[in-house]
Structure formats: structure tokens, C-alpha cells
C-alpha positions as CSV (number, residue, x, y, z in Angstrom):
1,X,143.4,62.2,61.3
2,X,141.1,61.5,58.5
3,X,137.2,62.6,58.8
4,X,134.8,60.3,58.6
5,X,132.1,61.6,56.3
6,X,130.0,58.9,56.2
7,X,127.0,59.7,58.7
8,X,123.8,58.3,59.6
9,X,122.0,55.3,58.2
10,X,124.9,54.7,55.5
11,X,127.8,54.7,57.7
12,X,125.1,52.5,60.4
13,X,124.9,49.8,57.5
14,X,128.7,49.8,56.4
15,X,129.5,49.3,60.2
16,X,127.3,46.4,60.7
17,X,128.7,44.9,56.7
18,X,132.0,44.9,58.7
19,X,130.6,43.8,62.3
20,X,129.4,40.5,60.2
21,X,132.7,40.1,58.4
22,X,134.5,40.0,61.4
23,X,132.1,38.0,63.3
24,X,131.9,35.2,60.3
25,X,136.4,35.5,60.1
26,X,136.2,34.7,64.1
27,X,133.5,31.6,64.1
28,X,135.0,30.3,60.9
29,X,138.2,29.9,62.3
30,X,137.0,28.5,65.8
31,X,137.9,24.6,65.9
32,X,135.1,22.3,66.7
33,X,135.2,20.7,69.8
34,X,133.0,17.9,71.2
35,X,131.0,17.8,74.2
36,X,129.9,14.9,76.1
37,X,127.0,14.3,78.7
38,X,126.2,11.2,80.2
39,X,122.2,10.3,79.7
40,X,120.2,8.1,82.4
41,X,118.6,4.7,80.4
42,X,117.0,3.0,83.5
43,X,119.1,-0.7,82.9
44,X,121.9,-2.3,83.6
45,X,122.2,-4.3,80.8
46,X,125.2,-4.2,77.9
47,X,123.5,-1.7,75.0
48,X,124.8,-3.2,71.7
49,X,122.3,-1.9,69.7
50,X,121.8,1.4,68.7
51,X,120.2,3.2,66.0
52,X,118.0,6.6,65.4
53,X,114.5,6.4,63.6
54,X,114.9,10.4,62.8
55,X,117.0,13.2,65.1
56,X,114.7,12.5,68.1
57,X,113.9,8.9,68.1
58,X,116.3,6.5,68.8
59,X,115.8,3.0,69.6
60,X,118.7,0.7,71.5
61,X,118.9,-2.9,72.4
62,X,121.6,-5.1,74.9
63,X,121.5,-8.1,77.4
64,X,118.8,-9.3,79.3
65,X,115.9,-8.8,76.7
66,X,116.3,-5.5,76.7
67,X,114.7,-3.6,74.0
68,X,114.8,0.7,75.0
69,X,113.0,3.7,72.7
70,X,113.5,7.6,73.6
71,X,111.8,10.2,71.7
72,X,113.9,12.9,73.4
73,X,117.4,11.7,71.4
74,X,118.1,10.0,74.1
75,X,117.2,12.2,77.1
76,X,114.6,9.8,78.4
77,X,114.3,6.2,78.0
78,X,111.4,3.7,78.0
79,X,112.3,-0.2,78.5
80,X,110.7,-2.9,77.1
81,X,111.7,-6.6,77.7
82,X,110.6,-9.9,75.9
83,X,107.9,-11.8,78.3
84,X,109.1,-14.9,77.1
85,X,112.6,-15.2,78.1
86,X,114.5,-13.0,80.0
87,X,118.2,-14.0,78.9
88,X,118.3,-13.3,75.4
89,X,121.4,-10.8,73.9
90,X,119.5,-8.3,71.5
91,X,122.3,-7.6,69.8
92,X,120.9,-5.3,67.1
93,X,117.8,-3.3,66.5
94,X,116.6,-1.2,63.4
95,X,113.1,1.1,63.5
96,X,110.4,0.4,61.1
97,X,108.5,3.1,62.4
98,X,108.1,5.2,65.7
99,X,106.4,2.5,67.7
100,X,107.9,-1.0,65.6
101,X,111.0,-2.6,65.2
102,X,113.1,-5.6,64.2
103,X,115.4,-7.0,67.0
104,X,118.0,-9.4,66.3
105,X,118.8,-12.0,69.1
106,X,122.1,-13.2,68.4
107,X,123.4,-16.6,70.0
108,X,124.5,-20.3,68.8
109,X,121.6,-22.1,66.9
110,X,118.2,-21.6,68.3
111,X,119.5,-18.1,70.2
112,X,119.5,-16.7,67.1
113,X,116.2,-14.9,66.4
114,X,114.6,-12.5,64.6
115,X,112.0,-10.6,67.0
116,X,109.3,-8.0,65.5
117,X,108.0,-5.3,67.8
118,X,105.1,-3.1,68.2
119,X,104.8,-0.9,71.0
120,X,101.0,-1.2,71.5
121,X,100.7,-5.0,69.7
122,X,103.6,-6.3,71.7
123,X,106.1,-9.0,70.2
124,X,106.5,-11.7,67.2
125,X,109.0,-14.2,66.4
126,X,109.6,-14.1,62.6
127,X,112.7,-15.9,62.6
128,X,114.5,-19.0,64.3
129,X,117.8,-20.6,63.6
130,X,117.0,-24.0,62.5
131,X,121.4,-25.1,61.9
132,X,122.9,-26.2,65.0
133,X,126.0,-23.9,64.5
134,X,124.4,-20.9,62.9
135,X,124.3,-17.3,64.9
136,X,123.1,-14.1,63.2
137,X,125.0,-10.9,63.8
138,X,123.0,-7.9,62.3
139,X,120.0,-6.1,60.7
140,X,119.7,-3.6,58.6
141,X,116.7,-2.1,56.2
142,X,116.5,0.2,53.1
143,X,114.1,2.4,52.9
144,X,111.2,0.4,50.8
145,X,111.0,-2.4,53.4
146,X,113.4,-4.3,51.9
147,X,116.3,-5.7,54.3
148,X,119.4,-8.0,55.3
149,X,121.1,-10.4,58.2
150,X,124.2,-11.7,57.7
151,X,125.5,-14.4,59.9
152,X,128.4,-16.6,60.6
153,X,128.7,-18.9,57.4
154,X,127.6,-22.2,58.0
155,X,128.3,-23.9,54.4
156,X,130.5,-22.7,51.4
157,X,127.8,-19.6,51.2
158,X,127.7,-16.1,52.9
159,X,124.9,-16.5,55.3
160,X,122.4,-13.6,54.4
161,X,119.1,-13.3,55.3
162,X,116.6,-10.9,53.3
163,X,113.0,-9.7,53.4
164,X,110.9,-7.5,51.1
165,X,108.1,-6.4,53.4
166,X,109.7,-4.6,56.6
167,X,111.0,-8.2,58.3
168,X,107.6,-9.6,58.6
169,X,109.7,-12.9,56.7
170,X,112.8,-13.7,56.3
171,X,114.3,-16.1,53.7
172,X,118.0,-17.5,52.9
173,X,119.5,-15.5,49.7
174,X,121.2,-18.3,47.4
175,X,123.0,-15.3,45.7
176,X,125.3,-14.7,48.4
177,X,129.2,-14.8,47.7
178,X,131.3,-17.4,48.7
179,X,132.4,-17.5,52.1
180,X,136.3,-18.3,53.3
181,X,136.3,-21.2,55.9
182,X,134.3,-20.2,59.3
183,X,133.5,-16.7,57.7
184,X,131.5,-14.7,60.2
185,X,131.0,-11.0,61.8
186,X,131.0,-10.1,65.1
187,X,127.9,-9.1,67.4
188,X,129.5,-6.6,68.7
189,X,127.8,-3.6,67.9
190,X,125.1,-4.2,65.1
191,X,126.9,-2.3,62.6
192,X,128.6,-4.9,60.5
193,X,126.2,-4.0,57.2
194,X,125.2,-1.3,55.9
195,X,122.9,0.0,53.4
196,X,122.7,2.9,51.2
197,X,120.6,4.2,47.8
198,X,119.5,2.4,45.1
199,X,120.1,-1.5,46.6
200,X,123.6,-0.5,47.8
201,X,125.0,-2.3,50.9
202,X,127.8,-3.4,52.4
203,X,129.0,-6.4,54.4
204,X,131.8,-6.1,56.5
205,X,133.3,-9.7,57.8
206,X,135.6,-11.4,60.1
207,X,137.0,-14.1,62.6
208,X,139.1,-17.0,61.2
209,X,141.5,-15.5,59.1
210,X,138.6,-12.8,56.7
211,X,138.2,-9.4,56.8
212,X,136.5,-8.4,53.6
213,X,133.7,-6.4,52.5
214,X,130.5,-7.5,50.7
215,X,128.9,-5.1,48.2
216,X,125.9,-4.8,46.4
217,X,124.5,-2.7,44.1
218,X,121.0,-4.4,43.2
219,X,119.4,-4.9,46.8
220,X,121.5,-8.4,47.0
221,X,120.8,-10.3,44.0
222,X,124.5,-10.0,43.0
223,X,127.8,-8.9,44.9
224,X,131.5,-8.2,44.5
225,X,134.0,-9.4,47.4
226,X,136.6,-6.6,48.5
227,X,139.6,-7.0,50.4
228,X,140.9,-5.0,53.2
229,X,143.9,-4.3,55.3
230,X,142.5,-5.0,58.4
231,X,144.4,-7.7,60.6
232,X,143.4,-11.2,60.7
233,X,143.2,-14.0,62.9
234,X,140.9,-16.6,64.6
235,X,139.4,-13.2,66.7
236,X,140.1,-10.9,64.2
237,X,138.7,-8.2,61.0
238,X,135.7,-6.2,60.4
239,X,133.1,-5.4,63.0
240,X,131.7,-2.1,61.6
241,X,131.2,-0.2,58.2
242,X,129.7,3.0,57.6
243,X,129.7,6.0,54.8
244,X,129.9,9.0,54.5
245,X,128.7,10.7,51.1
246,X,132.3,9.7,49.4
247,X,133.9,7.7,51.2
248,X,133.5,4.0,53.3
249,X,134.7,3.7,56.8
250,X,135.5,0.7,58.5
251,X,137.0,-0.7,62.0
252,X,138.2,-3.6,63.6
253,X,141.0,-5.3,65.2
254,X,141.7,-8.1,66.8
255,X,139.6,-9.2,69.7
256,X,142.0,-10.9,71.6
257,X,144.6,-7.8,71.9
258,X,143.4,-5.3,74.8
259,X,146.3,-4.1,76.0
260,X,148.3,-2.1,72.6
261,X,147.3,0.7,70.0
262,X,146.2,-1.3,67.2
263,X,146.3,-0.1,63.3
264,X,142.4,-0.5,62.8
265,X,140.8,2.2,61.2
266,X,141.0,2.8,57.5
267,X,138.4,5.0,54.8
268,X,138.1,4.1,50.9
269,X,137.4,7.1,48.6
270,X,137.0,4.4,45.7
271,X,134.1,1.5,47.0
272,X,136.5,-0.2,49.0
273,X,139.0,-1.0,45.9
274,X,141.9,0.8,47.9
275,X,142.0,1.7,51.7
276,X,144.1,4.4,53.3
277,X,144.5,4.0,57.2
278,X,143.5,6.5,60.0
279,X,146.3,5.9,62.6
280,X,147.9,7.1,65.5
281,X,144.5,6.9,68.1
282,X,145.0,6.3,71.6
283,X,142.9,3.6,72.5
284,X,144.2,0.0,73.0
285,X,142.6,-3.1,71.8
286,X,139.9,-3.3,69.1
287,X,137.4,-1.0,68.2
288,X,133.9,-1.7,68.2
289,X,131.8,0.6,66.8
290,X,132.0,3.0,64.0
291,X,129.9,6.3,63.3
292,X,130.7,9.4,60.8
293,X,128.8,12.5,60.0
294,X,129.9,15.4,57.7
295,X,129.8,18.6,59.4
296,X,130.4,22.1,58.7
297,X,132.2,20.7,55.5
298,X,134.0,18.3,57.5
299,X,134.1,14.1,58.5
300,X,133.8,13.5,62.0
301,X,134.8,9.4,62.9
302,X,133.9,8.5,66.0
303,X,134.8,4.8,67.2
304,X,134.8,3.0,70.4
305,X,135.2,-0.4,72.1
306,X,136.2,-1.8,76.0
307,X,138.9,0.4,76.3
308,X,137.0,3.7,75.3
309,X,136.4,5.7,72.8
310,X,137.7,8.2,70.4
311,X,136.9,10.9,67.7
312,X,138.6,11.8,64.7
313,X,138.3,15.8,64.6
314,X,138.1,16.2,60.8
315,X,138.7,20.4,60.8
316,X,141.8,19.8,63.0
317,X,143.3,16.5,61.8
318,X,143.9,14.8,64.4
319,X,142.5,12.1,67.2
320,X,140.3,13.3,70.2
321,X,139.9,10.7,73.5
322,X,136.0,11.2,74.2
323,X,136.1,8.5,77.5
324,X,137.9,5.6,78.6
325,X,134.9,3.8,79.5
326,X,133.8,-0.2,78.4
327,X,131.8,1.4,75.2
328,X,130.6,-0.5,72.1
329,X,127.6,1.2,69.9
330,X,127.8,4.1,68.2
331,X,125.6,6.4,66.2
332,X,124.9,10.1,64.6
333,X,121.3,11.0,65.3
334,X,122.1,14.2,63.5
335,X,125.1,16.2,61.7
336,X,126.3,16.9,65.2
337,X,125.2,14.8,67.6
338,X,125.7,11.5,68.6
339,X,125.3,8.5,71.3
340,X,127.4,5.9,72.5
341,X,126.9,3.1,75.0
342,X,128.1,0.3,76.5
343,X,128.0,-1.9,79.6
344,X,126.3,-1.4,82.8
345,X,123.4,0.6,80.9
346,X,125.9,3.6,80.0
347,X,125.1,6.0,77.3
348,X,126.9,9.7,76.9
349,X,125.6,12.5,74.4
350,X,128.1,13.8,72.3
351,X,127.9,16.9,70.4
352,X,130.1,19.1,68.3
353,X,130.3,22.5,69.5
């Protein structure tokens, strides 16, 4: 048997060169696996709304007035309702700030509001459906103060809404793109735009026969229309889009189908000119809610509806069933940690080990 004539502090260092070496072999090869904890919100209510200010504060909105802020990501929940009615569905919510936000009331006609929110200076009404048949699905905000709403179309025109200082007003873009008959979105989880760098954003549509994708590039004053895969029907198409730093996600389905595995998950590397599907998930019925996150140099999807929820394990290629719960918001606080929620208050923690 060989001698070892390395002794002392040399041989100590070249042990430790090949401890690390075989320490960094064994994590890198370890799959990522996620772990899920359910959080306590103090309500009832349907969360539909959901949507982190930075890794610690998160704000979320549902039924019953229901506004909620935690700035524990997600450990502890405060509860805010509107004084003035009681029965409104706050459908969506995006953070200005720690203490202010825009709520979106979504509804037929006058039900559909726009709601600003401080919490030491209380509650405003900035916006009020004035069309009969008109009903807002979503919110969403860029960075300068700039923002969108998109709604069900009303008239041969996309209906957006925008605003330039942080949804203090809110006026009726007459750039938007031409909408197919009874265009809409669906409430469903206040993820059906989304906005990126530069005056990017995206529009994901549905119900009565669309499912296509809005995009602009110059904070709305033009757009390109993109079509997608996604089924169709009078229930049917886009409720969610989201990005990761190459590619677009979206899901969908068709509301009216609970009860089979649908196709309804699909990713663009090129803007949304070509779409690749994500199949073979378990869960029935439509999806949702959409969130993604890169981590540890891979994309993580995770997506969810009434029949549960799901994550695409992006190291291992393949589907993961997260809970078979009624859940329908989604969102990365972080590169590894996320929340969903659903009805009956229920919100679960879910982090990638």
C-alpha cells in the first residue's frame, strides 16, 4: 500500500478541496422537491387575488370585501373589508406600496370598480362602470405608476383601462385592438395581464370562441394580436399569463369541463408567435392560475384551479400533484417560494427544497 506523504496543513487543505467536491457532486445531483404548509388567513372568503409587494409582503383579495396584507410572506394575515358594502368580489389586487393598493371589484356594470387603499387613510373609489354590460377582470402596474384593466369587450374595441399616476384615474385607451365578438377574460384569478420592462405587457383573453394574447411593447399605445392553441368555446381560453426571463406561459381550458385532463398548458420561447404544449398533468378541468420562477437554473410552473393544483418540476421533467384542493391564485414571492389559495380562506406555502 502506497504512503501517504502528504502531512499536516497541506494534506488538511487537499482533504477539505476533495470534501467540497464531493459535497457540491451530491447536492448537485439532489432533485428539487416541493414542500407545502398550509398558512392560517383569518376568513372564509374565496382568495382570488394574490400578489407579493417584495419576498415578505404580500397582499390578497376574494369575496365578501375582503382585502388581506401579511408582512411575514404569508405567515400572518391582517383583514381589511370595505365599510361600504360588504358583498363585493375583489377579484384582483396589485401593491403600490407597503400600506396602499388598487383593488379591482369585478361584477356586471356598476360591480365593477376600481377601489384605492391606504392602510392608515382608508378607502377611495376611483373607478365605476358606467355600461350596463361592462365587468372588469384585472389590474396590473409597471413600475413608474403607469397601469392596465382589461375587461370584457363591450363594443368592437378591447376594453382596457390605463392610468399614469399609480391608479389615482383611470381612463378608456382608444388604442386598444379589435376585439372578436363578446371578447372577454375571466376573473378567475387576477392574472390575465401581465407586464414586463420597457412598456411590455401582455393580455391573455377568452370566453366566446377567443383565446389570444395582447402585446405591447410601448406601455399600450400600440399592440399586436397573437393566437394561441388554447381550446375555445362559449366558457373557454386564456385565464392566466406569466414569463419567465425567455419564455411566456399561459393556461386555460374550458370552464365548463371538470371532470377530464385537459390539454391547457403551453410556453412560447418566441413572444407568443409559436406555442409548444406542457401536457400530460393530472388535474381535471381548467386551470386557473399560473405562476413560474427560475430556480437553481431551472423553470418551475405551478398551476391550479377547483380540482387542485400542480407543479411542473423543471430539473426532473415531469408533473408533480401539490393538492387536490378547490385552489385558484397563484404566485412566487421569491425564486423558491410561493402561495396559493382558494375557497373557504385556504392558502398553503410552497417551497422548493
Amino acid at each position: 500500500m502506497k504512503k501517504n506523504i502528504l502531512t499536516g496543513k497541506k494534506a488538511l487543505n487537499y482533504s477539505c478541496i476533495i470534501f467540497v467536491l464531493i459535497f457540491t457532486v451530491a447536492c448537485g445531483s439532489k432533485n428539487v422537491s416541493p414542500k407545502i404548509t398550509e398558512l392560517k388567513t383569518n376568513t372564509d372568503a374565496l382568495i382570488i387575488g394574490l400578489q407579493s409587494f417584495s419576498d415578505s409582503v404580500v397582499w390578497a383579495s376574494g369575496t365578501y370585501s375582503t382585502l388581506m396584507k401579511s408582512t411575514n410572506a404569508g405567515a400572518d394575515w391582517k383583514v381589511f373589508t370595505y365599510p361600504e358594502v360588504d358583498s363585493l368580489q375583489f377579484r384582483d389586487v396589485h401593491p403600490i406600496s407597503e400600506k396602499e393598493a388598487i383593488v379591482l371589484s369585478a361584477g356586471e356594470g356598476k360591480l365593477s370598480q376600481l377601489l384605492y387603499f391606504h392602510e392608515e387613510a382608508g378607502w377611495k373609489k376611483v373607478f365605476q362602470m358606467n355600461q350596463e354590460k361592462g365587468f372588469i377582470d384585472a389590474v396590473q402596474f409597471w413600475e413608474n405608476g403607469q397601469g392596465l384593466v382589461y375587461g370584457d369587450a363591450i363594443d368592437s374595441l378591447a376594453y382596457i383601462l390605463k392610468t399614469t399616476d399609480f391608479g389615482r384615474s383611470w381612463v378608456r385607451i382608444p388604442t386598444a385592438p379589435e376585439a372578436n365578438e363578446r371578447e372577454g377574460g375571466f376573473a378567475s384569478s387576477g392574472s390575465n395581464i401581465l407586464t414586463g420592462e420597457e412598456g411590455e405587457a401582455w393580455i391573455a383573453t377568452g370566453a366566446n370562441g377567443s383565446a389570444r394574447v395582447f402585446y405591447t411593447s410601448d406601455y399600450g399605445r400600440s399592440w399586436n394580436v397573437k393566437n394561441t392553441p388554447m381550446m375555445t368555446g362559449e366558457f373557454a381560453g386564456l385565464t392566466a399569463i406569466k414569463k419567465t426571463n425567455d419564455k411566456l406561459w399561459i393556461t386555460g381550458g374550458d370552464l365548463a369541463i371538470s371532470d377530464k385532463q385537459l390539454q391547457n398548458v403551453y410556453y412560447s420561447d418566441n413572444n407568443g408567435d409559436k406555442w409548444n404544449a406542457l401536457p400530460d398533468h393530472q388535474t381535471a378541468g381548467s386551470f386557473y392560475g399560473v405562476a413560474v420562477t427560475e430556480f437553481l437554473n431551472n423553470e418551475f410552473v405551478l398551476v391550479c384551479g377547483p380540482k387542485g393544483a400542480e407543479i411542473w418540476l423543471g430539473d426532473q421533467q415531469k408533473w408533480q400533484v401539490l393538492s387536490e384542493e378547490d385552489i385558484w391564485t397563484a404566485t412566487f414571492i421569491d425564486s423558491r417560494t410561493a402561495l396559493i389559495a382558494g375557497r373557504n380562506g385556504k392558502m398553503w406555502k410552497v417551497e422548493l427544497e
